[in-house]
DOVO-160924 format. One record per residue: x, y, z of N, C-alpha, C in turn. Coordinates in nm, 2 decimals. Example, Ala and Ser with C-alpha at 12.3 -4.5 7.8 and 13.67 -1.06 7.14 Angstrom:
<r <1.32, -0.57, 0.78>, <1.23, -0.45, 0.78>, <1.32, -0.33, 0.78>>
<r <1.28, -0.22, 0.71>, <1.37, -0.11, 0.71>, <1.29, 0.00, 0.79>>
***
This chain:
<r <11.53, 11.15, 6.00>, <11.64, 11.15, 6.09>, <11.61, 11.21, 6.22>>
<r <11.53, 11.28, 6.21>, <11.51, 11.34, 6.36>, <11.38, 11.27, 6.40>>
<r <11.33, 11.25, 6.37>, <11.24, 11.16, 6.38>, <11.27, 11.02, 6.49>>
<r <11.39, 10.97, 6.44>, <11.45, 10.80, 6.52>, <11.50, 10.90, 6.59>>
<r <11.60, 11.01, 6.62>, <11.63, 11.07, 6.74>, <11.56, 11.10, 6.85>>
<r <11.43, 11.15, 6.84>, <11.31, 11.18, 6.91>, <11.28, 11.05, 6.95>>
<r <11.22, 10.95, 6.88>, <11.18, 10.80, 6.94>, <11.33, 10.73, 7.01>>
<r <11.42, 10.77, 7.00>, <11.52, 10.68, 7.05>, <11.53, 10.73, 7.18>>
<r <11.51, 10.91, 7.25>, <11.52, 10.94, 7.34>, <11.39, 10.92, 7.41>>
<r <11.27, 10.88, 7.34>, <11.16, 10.87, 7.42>, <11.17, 10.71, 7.50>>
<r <11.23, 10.69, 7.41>, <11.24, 10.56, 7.46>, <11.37, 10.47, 7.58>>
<r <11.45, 10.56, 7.58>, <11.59, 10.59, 7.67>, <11.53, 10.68, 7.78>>
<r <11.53, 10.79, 7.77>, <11.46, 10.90, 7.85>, <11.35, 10.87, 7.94>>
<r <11.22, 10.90, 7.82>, <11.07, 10.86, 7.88>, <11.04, 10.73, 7.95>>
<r <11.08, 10.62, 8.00>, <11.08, 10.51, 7.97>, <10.97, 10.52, 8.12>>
<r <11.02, 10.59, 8.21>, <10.95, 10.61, 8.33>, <10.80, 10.70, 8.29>>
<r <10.75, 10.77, 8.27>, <10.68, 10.82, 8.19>, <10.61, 10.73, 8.13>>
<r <10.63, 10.67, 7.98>, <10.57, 10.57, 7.94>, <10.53, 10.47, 8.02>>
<r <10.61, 10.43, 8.13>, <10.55, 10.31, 8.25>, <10.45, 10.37, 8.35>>
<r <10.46, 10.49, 8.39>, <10.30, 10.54, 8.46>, <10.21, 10.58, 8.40>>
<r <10.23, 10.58, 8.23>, <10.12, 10.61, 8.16>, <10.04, 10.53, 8.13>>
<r <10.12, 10.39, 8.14>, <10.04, 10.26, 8.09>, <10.02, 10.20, 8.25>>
<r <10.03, 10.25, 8.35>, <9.98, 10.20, 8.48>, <9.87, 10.30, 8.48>>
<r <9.87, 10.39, 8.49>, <9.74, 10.53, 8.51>, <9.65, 10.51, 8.41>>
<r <9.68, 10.51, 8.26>, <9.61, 10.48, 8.17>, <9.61, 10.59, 8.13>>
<r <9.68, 10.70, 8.12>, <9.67, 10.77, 8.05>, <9.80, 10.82, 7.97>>
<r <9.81, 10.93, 7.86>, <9.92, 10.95, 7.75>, <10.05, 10.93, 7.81>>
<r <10.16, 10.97, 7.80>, <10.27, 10.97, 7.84>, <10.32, 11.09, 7.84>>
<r <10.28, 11.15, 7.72>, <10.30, 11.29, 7.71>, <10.27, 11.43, 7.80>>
<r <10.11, 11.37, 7.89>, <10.07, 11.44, 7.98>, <10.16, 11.43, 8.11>>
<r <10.19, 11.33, 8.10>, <10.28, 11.29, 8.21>, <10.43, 11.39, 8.24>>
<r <10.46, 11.41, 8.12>, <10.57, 11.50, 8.09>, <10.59, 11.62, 8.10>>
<r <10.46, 11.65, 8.09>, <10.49, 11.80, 8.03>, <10.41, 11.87, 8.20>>
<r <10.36, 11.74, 8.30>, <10.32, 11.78, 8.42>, <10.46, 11.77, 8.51>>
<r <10.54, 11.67, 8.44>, <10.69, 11.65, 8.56>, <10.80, 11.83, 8.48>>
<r <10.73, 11.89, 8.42>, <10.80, 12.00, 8.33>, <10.76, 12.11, 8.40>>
<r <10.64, 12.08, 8.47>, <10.54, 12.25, 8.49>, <10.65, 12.20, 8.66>>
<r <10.57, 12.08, 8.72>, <10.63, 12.08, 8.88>, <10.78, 12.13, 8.85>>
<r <10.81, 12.11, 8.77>, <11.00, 12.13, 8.80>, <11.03, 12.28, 8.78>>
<r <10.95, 12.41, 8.73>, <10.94, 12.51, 8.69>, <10.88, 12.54, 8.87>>
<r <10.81, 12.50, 8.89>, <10.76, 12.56, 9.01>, <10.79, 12.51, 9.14>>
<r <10.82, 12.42, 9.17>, <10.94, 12.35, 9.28>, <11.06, 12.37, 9.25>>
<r <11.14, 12.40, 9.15>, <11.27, 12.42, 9.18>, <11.36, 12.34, 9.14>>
<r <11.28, 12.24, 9.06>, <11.36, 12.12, 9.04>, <11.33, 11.97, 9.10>>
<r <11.27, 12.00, 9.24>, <11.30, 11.87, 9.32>, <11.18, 11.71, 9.24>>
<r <11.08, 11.76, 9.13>, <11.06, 11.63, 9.04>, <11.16, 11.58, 8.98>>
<r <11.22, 11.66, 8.92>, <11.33, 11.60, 8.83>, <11.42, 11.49, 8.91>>
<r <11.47, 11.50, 9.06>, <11.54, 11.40, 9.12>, <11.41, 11.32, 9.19>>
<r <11.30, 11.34, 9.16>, <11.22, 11.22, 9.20>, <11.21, 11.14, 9.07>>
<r <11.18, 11.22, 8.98>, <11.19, 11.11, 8.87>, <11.34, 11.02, 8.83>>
<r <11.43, 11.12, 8.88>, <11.58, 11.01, 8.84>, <11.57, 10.89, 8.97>>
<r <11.52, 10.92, 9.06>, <11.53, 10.78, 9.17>, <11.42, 10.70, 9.10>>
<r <11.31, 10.71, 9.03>, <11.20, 10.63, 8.99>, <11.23, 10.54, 8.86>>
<r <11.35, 10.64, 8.74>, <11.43, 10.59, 8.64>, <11.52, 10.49, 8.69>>
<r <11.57, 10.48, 8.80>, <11.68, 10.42, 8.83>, <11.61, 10.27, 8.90>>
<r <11.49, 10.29, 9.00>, <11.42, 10.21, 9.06>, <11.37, 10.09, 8.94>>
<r <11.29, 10.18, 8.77>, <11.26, 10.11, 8.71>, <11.31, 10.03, 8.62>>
<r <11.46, 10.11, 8.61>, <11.59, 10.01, 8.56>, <11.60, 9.89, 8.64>>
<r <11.61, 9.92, 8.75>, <11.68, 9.77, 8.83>, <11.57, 9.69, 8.93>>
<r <11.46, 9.70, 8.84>, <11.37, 9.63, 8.93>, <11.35, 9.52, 8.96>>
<r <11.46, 9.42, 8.87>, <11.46, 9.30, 8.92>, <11.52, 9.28, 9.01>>
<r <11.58, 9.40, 9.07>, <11.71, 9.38, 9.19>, <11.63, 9.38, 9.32>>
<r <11.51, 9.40, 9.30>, <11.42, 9.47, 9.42>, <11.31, 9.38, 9.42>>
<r <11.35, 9.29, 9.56>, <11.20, 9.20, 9.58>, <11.10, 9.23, 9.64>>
<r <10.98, 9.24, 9.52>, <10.84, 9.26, 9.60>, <10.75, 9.14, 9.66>>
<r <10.72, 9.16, 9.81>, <10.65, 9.03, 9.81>, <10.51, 9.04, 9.79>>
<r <10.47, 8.93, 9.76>, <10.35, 8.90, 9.67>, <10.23, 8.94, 9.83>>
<r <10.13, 8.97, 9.83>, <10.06, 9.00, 9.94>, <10.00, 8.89, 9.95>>
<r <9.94, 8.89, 10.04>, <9.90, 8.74, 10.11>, <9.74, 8.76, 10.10>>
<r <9.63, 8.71, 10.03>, <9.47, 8.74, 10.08>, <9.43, 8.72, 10.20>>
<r <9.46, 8.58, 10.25>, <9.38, 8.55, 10.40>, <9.50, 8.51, 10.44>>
<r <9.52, 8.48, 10.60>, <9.58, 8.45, 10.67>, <9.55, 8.28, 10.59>>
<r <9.48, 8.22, 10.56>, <9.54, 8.08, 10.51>, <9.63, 8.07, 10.41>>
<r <9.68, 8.16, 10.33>, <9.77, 8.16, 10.25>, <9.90, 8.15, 10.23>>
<r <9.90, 8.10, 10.33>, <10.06, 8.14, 10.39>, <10.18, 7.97, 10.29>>
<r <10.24, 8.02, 10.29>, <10.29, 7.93, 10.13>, <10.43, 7.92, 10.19>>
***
């Protein structure tokens, strides 16, 4: 039982976390427990960086990235 509690909130919660862990390549967990120490020593202000990065990664389809261009002949 606590067990699917813990994975349900990792997966609700962490979700931002899990997505820079698998971009950086590294755990998720380290990721965590580094946005835990900054927020103990700044005062808080990770924690509202990471809710703008939760929020960003929820609605990312809302947000157009454009694709970069290699050479100036690429122009499409």
């Amino acid at each position: 039982m606590v067990l699917r509690i813990v994975e349900y909130f990792e997966k609700q919660a962490y979700g931002v976390c899990a997505w820079w862990g698998d971009r950086l390549g590294m755990r998720p967990h380290k990721i965590r427990i580094s946005f835990i120490y900054l927020s103990f020593i700044t005062f808080g202000s990770p924690v509202l960086i990471y809710l703008i990065m939760a929020f960003i990664l929820e609605h990312k389809e809302n947000f157009k990235l454009s694709k970069r261009r290699v050479s100036i002949w690429d122009l499409e």
